[in-house]
C-alpha positions in Angstrom: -77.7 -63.1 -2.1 -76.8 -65.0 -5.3 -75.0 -68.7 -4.9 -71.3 -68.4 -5.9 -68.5 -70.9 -5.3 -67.1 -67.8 -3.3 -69.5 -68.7 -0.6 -68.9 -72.5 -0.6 -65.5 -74.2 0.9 -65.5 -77.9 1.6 -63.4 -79.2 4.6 -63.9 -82.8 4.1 -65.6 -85.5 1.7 -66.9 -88.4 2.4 -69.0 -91.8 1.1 -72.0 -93.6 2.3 -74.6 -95.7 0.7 -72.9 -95.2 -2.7 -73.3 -91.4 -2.2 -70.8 -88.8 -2.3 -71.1 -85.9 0.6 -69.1 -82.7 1.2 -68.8 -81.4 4.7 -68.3 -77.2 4.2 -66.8 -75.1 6.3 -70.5 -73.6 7.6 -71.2 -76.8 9.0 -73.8 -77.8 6.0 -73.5 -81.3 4.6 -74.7 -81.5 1.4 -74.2 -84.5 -1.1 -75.4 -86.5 -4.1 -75.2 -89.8 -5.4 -72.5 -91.4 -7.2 -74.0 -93.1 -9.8 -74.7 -89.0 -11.0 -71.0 -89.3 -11.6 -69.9 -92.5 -13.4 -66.4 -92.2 -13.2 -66.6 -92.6 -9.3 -69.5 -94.6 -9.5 -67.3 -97.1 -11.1 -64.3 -96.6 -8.8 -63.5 -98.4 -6.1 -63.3 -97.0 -2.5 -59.1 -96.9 -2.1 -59.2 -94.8 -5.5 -62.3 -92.5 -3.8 -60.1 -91.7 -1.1 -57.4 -90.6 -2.8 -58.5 -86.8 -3.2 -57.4 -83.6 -3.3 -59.7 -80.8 -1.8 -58.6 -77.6 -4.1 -56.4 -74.8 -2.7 -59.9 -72.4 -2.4 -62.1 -74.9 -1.1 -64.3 -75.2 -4.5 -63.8 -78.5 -5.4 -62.2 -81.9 -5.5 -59.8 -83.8 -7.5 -60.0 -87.7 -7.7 -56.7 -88.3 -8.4 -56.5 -91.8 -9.3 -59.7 -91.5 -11.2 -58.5 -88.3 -12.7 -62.1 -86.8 -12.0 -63.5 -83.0 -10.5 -66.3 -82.4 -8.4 -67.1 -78.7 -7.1 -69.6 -77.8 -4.3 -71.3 -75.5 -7.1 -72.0 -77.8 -9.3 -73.0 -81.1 -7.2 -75.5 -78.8 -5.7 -76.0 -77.3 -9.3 -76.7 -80.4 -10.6 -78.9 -82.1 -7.3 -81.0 -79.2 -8.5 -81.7 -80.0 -11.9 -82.4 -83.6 -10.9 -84.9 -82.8 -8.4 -86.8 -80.5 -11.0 
């Protein structure tokens, strides 16, 4: 079964230890840091909080920091760092 943003809906977001994590809808947790992503690397916790999770589930929209983050590609991107 391929990977496709079909299969991946985030219910909730959340920070710790200046990472960012999604919580999906399976129950998997997956995450990545922040200082991947500058613009919320660089913002401070009140603006991370202010989010939008999309309609579908994809992704998130920072709105104070005018920033998107999908499921895909944070673990899209975790896997390029790791290789």
């Amino acid at each position: 079964m391929n990977l496709t943003e079909a299969h991946i809906k985030i219910s909730e977001v959340k920070f710790r230890d200046e990472k960012i994590f999604f919580l999906l809808e399976d129950g998997r947790e997956i995450g990545a840091s922040l200082k991947w992503y500058p613009e919320l690397y660089q913002a401070s916790i009140e603006e991370l909080l202010e989010y939008t999770i999309s309609s579908r589930g994809y992704g998130v929209h920072f709105n104070k920091v005018d920033e998107n983050l999908s499921a895909y590609g944070m673990l899209s991107y975790t896997l390029r760092k790791k290789n």
